[in-house]
DSSP file (Angstrom, degrees, kcal/mol; ACC not computed):
  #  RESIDUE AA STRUCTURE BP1 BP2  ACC     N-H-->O    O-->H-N    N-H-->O    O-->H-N    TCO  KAPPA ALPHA  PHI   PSI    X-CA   Y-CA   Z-CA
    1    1 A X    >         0   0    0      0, 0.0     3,-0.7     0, 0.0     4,-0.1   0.000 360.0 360.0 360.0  -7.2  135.1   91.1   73.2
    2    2 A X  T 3   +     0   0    0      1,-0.3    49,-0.0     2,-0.1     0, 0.0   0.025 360.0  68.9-109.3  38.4  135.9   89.7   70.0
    3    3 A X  T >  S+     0   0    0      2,-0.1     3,-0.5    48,-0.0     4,-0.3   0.090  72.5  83.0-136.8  17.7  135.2   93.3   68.2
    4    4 A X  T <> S+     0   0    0     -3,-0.7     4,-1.5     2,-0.2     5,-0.2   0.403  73.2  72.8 -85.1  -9.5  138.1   95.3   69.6
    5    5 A X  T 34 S+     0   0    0      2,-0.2    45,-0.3     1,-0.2    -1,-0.1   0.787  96.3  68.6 -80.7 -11.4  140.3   93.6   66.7
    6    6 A X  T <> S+     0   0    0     -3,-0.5     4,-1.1     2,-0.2     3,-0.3   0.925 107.3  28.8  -8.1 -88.2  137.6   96.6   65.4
    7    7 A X  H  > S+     0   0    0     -4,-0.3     4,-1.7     1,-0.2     5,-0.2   0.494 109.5  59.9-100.6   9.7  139.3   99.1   66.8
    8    8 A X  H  <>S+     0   0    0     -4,-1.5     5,-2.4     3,-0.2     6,-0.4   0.587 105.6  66.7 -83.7   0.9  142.9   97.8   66.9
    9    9 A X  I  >>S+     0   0    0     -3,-0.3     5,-1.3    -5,-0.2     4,-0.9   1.000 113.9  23.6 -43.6 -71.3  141.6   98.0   63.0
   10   10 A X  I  <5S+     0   0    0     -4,-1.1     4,-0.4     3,-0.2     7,-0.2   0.939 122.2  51.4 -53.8 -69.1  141.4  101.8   63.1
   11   11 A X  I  <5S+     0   0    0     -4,-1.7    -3,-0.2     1,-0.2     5,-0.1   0.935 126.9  13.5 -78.5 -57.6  143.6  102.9   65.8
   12   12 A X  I  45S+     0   0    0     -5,-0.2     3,-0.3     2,-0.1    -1,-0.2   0.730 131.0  26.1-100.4 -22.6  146.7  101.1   64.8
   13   13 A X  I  <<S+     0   0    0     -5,-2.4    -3,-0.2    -4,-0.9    -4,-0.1   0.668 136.5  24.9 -98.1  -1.2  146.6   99.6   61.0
   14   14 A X  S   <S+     0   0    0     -5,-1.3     3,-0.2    -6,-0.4    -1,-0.2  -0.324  72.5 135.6-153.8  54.0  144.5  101.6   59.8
   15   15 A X        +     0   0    0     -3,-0.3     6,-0.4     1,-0.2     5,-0.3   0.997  69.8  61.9 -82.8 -37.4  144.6  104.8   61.7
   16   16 A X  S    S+     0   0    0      1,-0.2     2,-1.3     4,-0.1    -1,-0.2   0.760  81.7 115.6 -61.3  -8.9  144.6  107.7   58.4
   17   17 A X  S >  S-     0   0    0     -3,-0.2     2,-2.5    -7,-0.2     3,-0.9  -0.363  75.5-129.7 -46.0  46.2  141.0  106.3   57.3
   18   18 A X  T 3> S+     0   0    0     -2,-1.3     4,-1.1     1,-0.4    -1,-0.2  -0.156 110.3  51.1 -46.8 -18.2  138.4  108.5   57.5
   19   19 A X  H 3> S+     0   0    0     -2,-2.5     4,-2.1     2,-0.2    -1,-0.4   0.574 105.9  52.7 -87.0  -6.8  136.5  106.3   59.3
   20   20 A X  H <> S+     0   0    0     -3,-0.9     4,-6.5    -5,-0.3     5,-0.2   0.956 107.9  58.5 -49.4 -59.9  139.3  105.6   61.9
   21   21 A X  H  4 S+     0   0    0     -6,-0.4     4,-0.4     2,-0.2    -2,-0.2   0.801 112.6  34.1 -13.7 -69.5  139.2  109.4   62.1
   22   22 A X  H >X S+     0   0    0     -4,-1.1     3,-3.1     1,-0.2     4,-0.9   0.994 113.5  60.7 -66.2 -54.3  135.3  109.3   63.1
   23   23 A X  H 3X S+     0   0    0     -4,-2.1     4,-2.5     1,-0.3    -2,-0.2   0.878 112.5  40.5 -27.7 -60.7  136.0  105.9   65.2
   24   24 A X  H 3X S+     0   0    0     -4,-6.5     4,-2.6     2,-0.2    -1,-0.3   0.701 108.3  58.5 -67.1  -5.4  138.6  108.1   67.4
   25   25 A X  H <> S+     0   0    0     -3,-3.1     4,-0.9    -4,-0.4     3,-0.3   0.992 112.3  42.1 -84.8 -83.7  136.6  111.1   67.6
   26   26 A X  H  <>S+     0   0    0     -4,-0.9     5,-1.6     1,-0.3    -2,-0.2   0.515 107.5  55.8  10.4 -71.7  134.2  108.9   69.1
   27   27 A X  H ><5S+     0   0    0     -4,-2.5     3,-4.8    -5,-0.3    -1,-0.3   0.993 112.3  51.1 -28.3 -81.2  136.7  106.9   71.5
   28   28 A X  H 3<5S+     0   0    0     -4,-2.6    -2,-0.2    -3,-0.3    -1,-0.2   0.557 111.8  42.0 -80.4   7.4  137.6  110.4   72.8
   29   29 A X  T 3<5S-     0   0    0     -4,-0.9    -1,-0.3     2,-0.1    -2,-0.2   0.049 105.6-122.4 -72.0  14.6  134.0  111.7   73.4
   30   30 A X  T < 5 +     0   0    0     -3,-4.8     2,-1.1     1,-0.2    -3,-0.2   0.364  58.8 151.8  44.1   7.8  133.0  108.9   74.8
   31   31 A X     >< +     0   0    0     -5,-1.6     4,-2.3     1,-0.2     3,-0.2  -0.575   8.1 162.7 -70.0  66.3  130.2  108.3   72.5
   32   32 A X  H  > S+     0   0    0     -2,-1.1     4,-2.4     2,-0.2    -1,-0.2   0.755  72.9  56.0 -91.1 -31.0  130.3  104.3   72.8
   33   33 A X  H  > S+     0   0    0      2,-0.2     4,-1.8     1,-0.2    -1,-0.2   0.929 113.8  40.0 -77.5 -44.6  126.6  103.9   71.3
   34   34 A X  H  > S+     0   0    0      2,-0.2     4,-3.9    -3,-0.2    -1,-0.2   0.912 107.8  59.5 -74.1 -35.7  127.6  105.8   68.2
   35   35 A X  H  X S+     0   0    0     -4,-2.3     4,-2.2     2,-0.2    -2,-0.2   0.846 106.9  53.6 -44.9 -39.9  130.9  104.0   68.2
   36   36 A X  H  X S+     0   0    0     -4,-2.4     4,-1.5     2,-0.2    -2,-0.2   0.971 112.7  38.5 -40.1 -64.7  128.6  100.9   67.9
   37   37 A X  H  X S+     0   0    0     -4,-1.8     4,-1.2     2,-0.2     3,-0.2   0.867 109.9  59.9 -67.7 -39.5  126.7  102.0   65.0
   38   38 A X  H >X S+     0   0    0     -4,-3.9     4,-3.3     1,-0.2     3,-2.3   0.991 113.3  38.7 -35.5 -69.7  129.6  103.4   63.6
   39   39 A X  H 3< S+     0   0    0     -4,-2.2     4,-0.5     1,-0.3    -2,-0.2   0.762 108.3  61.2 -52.9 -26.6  131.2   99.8   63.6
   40   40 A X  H >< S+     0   0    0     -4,-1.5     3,-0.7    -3,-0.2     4,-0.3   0.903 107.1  46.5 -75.1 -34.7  127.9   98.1   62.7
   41   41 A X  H << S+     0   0    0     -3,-2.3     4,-0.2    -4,-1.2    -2,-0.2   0.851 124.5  34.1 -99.6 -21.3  127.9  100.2   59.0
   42   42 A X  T 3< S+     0   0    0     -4,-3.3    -1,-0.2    -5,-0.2    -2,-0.2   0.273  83.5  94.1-145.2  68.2  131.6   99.4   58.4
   43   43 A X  S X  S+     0   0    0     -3,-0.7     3,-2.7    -4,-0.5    -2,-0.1   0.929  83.7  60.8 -61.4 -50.2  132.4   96.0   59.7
   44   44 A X  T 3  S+     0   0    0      1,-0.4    -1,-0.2    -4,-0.3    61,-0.1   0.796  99.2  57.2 -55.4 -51.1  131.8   94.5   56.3
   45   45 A X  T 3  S+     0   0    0     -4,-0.2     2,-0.6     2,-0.0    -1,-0.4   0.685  94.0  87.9 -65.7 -17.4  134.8   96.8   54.8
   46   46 A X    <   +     0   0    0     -3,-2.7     2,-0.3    -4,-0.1     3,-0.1  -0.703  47.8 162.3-110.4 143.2  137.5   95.3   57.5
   47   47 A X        +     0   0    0     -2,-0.6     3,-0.1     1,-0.2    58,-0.1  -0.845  47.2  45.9-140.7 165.5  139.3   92.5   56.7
   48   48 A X  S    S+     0   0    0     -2,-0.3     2,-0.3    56,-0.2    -1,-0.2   0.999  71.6 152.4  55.9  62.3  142.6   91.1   58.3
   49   49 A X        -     0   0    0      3,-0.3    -1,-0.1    56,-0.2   -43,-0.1  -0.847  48.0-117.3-124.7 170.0  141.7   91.5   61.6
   50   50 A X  S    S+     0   0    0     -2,-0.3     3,-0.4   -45,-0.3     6,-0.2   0.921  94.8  33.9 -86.2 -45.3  142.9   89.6   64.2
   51   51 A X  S    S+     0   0    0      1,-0.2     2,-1.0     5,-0.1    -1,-0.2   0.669 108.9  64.6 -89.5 -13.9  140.4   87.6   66.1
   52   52 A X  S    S+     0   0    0      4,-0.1    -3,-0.3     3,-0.0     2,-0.3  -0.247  79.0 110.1-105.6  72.2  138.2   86.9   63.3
   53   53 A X  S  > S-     0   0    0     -2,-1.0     4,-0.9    -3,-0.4    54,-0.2  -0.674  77.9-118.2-125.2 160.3  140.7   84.9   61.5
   54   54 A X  H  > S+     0   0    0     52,-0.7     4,-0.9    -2,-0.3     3,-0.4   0.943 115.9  62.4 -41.8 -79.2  140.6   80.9   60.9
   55   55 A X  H  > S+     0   0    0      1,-0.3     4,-1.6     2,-0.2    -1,-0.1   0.495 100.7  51.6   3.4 -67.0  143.8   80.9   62.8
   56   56 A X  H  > S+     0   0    0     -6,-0.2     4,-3.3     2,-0.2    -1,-0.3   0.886 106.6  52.9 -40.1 -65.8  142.1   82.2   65.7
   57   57 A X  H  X S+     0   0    0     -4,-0.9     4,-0.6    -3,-0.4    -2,-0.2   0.820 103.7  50.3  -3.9 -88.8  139.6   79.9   65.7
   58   58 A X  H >X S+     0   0    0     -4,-0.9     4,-2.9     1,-0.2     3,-2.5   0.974 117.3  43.8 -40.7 -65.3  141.5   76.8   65.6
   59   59 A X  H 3X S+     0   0    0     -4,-1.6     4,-2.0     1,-0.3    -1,-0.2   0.845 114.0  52.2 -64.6 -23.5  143.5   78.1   68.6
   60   60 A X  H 3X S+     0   0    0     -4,-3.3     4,-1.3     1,-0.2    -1,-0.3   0.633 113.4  41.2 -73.2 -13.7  140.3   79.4   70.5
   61   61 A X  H <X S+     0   0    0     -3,-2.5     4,-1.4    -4,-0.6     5,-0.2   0.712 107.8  62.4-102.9 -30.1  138.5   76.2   70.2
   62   62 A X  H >X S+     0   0    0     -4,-2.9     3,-1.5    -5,-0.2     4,-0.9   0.947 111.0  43.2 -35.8 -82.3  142.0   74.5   71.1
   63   63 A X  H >< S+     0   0    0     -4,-2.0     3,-3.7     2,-0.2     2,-1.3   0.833 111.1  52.3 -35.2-104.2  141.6   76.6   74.6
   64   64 A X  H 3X S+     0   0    0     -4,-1.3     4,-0.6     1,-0.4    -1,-0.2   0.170 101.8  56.9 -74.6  16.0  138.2   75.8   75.1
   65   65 A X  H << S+     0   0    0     -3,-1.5     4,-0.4    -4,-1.4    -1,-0.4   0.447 114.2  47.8 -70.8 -32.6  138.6   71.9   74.7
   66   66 A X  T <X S+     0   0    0     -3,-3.7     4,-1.0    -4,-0.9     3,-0.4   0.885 116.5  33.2 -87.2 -47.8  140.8   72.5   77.4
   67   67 A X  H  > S+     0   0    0     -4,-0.3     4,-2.3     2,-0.2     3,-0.4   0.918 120.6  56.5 -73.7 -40.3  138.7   74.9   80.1
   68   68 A X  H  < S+     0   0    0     -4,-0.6    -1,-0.2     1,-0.3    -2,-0.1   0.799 118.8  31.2 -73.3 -13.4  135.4   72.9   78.9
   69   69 A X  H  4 S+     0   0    0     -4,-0.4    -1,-0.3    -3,-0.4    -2,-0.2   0.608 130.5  29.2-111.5 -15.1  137.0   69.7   79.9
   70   70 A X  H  < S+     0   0    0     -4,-1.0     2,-0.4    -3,-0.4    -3,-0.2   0.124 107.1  83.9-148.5  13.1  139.5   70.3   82.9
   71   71 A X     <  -     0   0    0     -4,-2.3    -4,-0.0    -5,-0.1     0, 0.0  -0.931  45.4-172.4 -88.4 127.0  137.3   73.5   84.6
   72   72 A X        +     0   0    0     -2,-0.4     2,-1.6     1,-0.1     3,-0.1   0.266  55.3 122.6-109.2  14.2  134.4   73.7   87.0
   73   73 A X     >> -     0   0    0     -6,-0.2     4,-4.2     1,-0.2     5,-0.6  -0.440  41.6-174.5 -78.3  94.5  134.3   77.3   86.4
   74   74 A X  H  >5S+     0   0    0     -2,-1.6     4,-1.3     1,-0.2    -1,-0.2   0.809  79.9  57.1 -61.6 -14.8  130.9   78.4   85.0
   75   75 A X  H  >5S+     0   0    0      1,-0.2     4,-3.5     2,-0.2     5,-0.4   0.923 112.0  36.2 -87.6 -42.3  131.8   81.8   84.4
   76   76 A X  H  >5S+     0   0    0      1,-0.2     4,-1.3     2,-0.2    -1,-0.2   0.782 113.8  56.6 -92.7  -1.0  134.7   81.2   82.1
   77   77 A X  H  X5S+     0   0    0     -4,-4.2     4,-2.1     2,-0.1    -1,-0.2   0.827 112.0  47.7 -67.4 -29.6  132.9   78.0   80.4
   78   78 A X  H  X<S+     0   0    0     -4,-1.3     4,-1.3    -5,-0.6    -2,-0.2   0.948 115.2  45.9 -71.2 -64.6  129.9   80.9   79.7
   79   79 A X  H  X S+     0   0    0     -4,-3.5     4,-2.6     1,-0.2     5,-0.4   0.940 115.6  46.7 -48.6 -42.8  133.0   83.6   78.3
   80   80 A X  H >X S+     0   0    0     -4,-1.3     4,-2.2    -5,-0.4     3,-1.1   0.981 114.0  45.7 -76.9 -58.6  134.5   80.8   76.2
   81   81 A X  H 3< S+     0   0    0     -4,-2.1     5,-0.3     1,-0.3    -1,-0.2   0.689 112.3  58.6 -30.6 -34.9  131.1   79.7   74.8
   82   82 A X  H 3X S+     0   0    0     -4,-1.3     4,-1.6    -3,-0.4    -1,-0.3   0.790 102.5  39.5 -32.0 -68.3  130.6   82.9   74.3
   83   83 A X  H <X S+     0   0    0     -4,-2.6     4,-1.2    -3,-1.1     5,-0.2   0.987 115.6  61.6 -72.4 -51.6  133.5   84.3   72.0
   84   84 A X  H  X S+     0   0    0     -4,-2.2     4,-0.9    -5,-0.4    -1,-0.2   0.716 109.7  39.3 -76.7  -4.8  133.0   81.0   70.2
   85   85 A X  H  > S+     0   0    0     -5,-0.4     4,-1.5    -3,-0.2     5,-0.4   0.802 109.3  51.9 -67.8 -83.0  129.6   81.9   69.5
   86   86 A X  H  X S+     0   0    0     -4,-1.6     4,-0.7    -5,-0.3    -2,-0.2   0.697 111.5  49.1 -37.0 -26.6  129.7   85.0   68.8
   87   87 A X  H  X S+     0   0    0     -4,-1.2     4,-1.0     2,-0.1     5,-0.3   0.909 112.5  51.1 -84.3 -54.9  132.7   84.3   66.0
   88   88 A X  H  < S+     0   0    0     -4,-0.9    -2,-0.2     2,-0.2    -1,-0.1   0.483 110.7  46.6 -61.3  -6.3  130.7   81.4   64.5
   89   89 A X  H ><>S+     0   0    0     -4,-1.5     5,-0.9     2,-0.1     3,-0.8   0.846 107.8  59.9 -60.6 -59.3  127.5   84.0   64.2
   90   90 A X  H 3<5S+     0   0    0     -4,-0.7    -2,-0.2    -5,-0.4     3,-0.2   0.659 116.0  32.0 -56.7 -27.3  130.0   86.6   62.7
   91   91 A X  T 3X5S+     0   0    0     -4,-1.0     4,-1.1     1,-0.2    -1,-0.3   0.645 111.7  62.8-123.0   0.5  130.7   84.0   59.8
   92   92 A X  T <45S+     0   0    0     -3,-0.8    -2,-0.2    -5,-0.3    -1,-0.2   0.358 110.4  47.3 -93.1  10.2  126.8   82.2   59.7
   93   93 A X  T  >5S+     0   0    0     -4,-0.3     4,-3.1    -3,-0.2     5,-0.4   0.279 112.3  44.2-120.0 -42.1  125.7   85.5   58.7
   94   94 A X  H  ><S+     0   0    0     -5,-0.9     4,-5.3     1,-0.2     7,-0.2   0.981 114.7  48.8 -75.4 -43.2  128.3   86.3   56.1
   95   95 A X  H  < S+     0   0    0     -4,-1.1    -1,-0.2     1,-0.2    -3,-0.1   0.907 107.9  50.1 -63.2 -30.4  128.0   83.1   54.7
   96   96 A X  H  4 S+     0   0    0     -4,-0.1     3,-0.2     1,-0.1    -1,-0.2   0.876 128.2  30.4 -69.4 -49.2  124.0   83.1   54.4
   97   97 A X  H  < S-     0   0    0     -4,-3.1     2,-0.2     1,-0.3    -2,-0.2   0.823 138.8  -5.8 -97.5 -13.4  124.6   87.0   52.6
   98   98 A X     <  -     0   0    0     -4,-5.3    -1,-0.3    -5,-0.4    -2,-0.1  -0.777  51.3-173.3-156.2 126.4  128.1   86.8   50.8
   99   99 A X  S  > S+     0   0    0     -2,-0.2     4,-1.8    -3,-0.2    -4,-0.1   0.637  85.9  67.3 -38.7 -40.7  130.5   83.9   51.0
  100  100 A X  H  > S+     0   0    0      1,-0.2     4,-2.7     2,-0.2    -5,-0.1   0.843 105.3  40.3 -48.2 -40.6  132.9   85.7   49.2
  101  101 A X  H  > S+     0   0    0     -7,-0.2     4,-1.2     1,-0.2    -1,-0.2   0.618 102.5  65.3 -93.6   2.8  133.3   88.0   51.9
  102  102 A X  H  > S+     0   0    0     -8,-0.2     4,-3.0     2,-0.2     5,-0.4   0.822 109.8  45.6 -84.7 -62.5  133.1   85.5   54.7
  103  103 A X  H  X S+     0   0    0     -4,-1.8     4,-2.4     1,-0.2     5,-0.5   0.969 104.0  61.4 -31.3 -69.3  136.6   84.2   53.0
  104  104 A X  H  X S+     0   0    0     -4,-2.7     4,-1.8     2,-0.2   -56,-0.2   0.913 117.6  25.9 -42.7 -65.7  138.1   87.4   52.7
  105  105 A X  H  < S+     0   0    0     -4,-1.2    -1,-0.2     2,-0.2   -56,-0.2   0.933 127.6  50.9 -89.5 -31.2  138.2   88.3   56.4
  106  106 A X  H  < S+     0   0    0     -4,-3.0   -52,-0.7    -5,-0.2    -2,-0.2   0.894 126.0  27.7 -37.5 -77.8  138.2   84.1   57.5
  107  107 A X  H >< S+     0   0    0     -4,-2.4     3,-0.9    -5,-0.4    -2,-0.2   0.466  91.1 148.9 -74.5 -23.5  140.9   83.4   55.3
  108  108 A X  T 3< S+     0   0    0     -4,-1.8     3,-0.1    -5,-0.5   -54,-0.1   0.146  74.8  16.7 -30.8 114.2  142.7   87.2   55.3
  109  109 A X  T 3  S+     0   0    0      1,-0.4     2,-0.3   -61,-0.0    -1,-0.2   0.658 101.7 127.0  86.8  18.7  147.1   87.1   54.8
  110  110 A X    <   -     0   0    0     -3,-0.9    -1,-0.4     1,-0.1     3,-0.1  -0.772  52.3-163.9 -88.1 134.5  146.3   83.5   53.5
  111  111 A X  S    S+     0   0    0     -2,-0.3     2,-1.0     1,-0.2    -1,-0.1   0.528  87.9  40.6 -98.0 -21.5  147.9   82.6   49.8
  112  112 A X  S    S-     0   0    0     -5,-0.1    -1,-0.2     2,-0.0     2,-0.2  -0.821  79.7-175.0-134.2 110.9  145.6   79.7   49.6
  113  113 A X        -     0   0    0     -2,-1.0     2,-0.9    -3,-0.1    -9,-0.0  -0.507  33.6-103.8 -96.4 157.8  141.8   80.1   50.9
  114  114 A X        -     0   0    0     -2,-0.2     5,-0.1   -11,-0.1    -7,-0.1  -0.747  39.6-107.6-109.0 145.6  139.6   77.7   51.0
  115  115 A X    >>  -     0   0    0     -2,-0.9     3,-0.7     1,-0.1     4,-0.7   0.196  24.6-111.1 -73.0 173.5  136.9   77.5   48.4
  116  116 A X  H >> S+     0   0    0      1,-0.2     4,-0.8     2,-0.2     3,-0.5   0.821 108.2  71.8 -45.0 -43.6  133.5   78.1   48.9
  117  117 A X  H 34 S+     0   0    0      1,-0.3     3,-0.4     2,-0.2    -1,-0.2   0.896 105.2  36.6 -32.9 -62.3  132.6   74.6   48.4
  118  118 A X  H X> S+     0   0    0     -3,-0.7     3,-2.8     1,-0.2     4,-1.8   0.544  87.8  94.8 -80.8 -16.9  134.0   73.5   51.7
  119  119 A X  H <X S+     0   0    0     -4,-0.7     4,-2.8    -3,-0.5    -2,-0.2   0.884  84.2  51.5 -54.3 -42.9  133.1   76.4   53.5
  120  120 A X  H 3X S+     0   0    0     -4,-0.8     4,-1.6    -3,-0.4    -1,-0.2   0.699 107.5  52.5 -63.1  -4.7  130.0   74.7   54.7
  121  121 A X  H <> S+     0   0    0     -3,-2.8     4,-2.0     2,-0.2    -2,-0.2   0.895 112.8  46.8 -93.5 -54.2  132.0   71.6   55.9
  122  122 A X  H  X S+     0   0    0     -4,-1.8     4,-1.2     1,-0.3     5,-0.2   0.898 112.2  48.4 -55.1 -39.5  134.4   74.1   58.0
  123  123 A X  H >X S+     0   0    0     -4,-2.8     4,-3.6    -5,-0.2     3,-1.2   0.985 110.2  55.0 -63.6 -48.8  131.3   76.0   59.4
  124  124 A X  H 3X S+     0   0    0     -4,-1.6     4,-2.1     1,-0.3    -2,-0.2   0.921 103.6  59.7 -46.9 -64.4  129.6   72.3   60.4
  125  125 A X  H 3X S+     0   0    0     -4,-2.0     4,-1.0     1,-0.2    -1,-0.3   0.808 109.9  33.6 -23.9 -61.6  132.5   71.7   62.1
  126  126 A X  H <X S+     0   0    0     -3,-1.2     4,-2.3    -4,-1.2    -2,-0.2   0.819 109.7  64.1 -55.3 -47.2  132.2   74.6   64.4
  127  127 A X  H  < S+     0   0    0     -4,-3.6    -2,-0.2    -5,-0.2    -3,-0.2   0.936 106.2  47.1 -38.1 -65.0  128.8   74.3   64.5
  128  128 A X  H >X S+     0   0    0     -4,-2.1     4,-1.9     2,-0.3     3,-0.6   0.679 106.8  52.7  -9.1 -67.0  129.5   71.0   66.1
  129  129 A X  H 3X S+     0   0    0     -4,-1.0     4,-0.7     1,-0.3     5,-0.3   0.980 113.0  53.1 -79.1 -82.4  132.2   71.9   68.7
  130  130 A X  H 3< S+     0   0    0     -4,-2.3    -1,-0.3     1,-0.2    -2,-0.3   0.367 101.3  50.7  -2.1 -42.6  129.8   74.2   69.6
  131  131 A X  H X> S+     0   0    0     -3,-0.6     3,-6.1     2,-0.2     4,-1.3   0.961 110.3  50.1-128.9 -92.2  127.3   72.0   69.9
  132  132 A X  H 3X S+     0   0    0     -4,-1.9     4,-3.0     1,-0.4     3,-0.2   0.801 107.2  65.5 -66.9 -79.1  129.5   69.8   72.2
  133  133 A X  H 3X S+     0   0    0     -4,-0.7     4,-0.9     1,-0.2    -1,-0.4   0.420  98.8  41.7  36.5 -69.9  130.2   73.0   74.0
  134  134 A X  H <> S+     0   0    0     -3,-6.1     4,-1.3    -5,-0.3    -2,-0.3   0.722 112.2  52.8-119.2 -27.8  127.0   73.9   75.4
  135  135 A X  H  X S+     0   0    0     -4,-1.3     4,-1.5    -3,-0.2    -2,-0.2   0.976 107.0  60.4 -48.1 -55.8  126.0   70.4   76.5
  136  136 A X  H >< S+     0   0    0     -4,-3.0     3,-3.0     1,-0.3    -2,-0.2   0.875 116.0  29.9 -28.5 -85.1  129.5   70.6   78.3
  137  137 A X  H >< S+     0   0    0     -4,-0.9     3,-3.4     1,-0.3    -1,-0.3   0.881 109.9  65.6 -56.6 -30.1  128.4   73.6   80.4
  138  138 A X  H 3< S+     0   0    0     -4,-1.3    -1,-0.3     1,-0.4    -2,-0.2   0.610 101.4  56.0 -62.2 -14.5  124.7   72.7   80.6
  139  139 A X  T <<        0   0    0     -3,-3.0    -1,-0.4    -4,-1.5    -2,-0.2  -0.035 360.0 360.0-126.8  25.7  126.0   69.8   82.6
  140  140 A X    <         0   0    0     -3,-3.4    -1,-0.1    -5,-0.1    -2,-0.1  -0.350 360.0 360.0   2.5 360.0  127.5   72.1   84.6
């Protein structure tokens, strides 16, 4: 869910891109499988996107300190574990092949990023709440 900020990439900030182009061509053929692969060969290139921001983060793990702690709903402890996974994958993989670029789209409309240096203390972090997280629902 947290890869439609994907295609409000394309469709709305960035619709004259020639890979918007293919992305909508796509859309309106239904071709969802190639619309995957499309997005798998240029994720890398988008930056400023909306759910994979810092920003986000913060406010998504905000929320799910709140459902994990005052819900007995497994389904939406599993969706919120979920996105929070799935963002913290999105940035252990970029950090493991580029840091730089893990920044760029973390840290994206930011005047002051934070350096590489700390980046591993800000992933640990997550890592953590995470962590914390899946015991939560696992005691379920």
């Amino acid at each position: 869910m947290l890869d439609f900020d994907h295609l409000i990439f394309w469709l709305y900030r960035h619709p004259n891109l020639e890979e918007s182009q293919i992305a909508k061509d796509l859309i309106n053929q239904k071709q969802y499988k190639k619309l995957f692969f499309h997005l798998e060969k240029h994720h890398l290139k988008h930056h400023d996107l909306i759910f994979h921001h810092y920003f986000f983060q913060v406010i998504l793990t905000l929320v799910s300190v709140f459902i994990f702690t005052s819900s007995i709903n497994i389904f939406a402890k599993s969706v919120t574990l979920a996105l929070n996974i799935h963002l913290l994958v999105d940035e252990i993989k970029d950090y493991q092949t580029n840091p730089k670029i893990l920044t760029e789209w973390l840290f994206a409309r930011e005047p002051k990023q934070l350096t590489q240096k700390y980046l591993s203390y800000f992933l640990g972090t997550f890592i953590i709440f995470n962590i914390i997280f899946s015991l939560f629902l696992l005691n379920s």
